[in-house]
C-alpha positions as CSV (number, residue, x, y, z in Angstrom):
1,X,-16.3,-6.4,-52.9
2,X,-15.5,-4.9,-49.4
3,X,-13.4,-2.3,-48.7
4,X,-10.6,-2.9,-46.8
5,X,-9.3,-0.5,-44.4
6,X,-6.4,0.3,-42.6
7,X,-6.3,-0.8,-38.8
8,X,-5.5,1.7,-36.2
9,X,-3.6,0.1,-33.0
10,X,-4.4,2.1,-29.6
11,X,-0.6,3.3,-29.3
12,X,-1.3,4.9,-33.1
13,X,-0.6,8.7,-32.0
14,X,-3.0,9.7,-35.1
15,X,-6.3,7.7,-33.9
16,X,-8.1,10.1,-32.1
17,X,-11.1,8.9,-30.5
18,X,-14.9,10.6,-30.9
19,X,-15.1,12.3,-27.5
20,X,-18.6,12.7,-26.5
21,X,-19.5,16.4,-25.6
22,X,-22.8,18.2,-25.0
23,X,-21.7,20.6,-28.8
24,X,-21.5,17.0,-30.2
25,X,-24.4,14.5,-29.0
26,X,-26.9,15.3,-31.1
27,X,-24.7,15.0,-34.5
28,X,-23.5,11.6,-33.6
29,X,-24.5,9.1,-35.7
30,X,-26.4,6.8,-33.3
31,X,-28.2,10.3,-31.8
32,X,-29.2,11.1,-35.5
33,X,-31.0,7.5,-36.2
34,X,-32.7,7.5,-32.9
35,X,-34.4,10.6,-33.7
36,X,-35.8,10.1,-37.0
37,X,-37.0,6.2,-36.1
38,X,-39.3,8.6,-33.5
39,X,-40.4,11.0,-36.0
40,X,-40.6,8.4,-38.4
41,X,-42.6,6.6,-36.4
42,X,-45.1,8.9,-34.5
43,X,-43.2,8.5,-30.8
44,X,-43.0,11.8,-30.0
45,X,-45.2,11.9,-27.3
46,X,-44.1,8.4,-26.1
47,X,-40.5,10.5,-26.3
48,X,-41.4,13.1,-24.5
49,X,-42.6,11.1,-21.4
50,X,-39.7,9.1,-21.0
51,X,-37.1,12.2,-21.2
52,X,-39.7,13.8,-18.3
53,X,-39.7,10.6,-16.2
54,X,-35.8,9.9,-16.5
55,X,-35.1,13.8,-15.9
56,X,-37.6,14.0,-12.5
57,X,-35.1,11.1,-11.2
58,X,-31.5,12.5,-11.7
59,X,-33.1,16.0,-10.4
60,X,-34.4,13.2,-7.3
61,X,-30.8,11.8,-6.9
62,X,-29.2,15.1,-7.3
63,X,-31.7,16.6,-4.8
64,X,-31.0,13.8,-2.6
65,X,-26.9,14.2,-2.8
66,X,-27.3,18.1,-2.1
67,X,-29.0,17.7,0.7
68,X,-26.9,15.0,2.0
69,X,-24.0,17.2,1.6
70,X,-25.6,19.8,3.3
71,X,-25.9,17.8,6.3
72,X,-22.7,16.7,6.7
């Protein structure tokens, strides 16, 4: 049989919610998973591209704020 737990309501003062830090990310659960399905699988490379191709466009739109700034 299931488990049954206890429900927290949002004015509970003792739920405190999982706050998503850079010290955190890579122990959350989700972050854990992702990474072994690539190692599991042999998508490192594959990886690797993406995380290069998403990083060249927030250095872009960063780029492109700081200049914008600038000009102001």
């Amino acid at each position: 049989m299931s488990k049954i737990t206890e429900m927290t309501t949002p004015n509970d003062k003792t739920a405190a919610p999982e706050v998503m830090t850079i010290k955190n990310f890579r122990s959350n659960g989700d972050i854990e998973n992702f990474y072994r399905y690539i190692h599991d699988n042999g998508l490192r490379r594959e990886a690797f591209m993406l995380m290069e191709y998403a990083l060249s466009k927030v250095a872009r739109a960063r780029k492109g704020k700081r200049k914008a700034a600038v000009l102001q």
